[in-house]
Steps between C-alpha positions, in 0.01 A plus 500: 500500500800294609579232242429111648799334573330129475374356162358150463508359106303251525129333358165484662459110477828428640508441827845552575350847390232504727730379802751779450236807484325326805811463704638880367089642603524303856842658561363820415749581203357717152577366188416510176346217323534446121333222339752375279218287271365894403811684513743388190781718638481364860543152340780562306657719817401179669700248234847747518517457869445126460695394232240475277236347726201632639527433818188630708505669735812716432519705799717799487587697795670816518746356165501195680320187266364214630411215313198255639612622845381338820357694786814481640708605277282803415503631873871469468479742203267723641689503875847583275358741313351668805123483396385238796652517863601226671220371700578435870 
C-alpha cells in the first residue's frame, strides 16, 4: 500500500482541526490524522516544527509543514505538491 502523502497533527476539540480534515475530505485528499492529545511523539514532532509550540493543526504535506494553515494556503500546498488539480 502506497504510503499517504498528507498528515494532519492536530486535536479533536480544535476546530482549526476539524476545519482542515473537513476542507482536505471535501477536496477529496487522504490523510492521516494523529491526535496529538494521545500520541506523545506526534506532540513533540509537533513542538520541533514549531519552535516549541504546539501549534494544531500541523499539516504536513509531501515534507512540506504547515502551521494553523488556512484553506487557502493548504490548496496551495496540495496544488504544488501535485496532490489536488487545479479546478477550472
Amino acid at each position: 500500500m502506497a504510503k499517504k502523502k498528507v498528515n494532519v497533527y492536530g486535536a479533536d476539540w480544535c476546530s482549526k482541526t476539524t476545519r482542515t480534515r473537513d476542507h482536505l475530505q471535501r477536496r477529496g485528499v487522504e490523510f492521516d490524522y494523529i491526535d496529538v492529545d494521545a500520541d506523545p511523539a506526534a506532540s513533540q514532532w509537533v513542538k520541533d516544527q514549531n519552535g516549541g509550540k504546539e501549534k494544531k493543526p500541523t499539516v504536513d504535506v509531501s515534507g512540506r509543514i504547515l502551521s494553523e494553515p488556512s484553506n487557502a494556503e493548504l490548496d496551495a500546498a496540495l496544488k504544488a505538491t501535485g496532490l489536488l488539480q487545479p479546478q477550472n
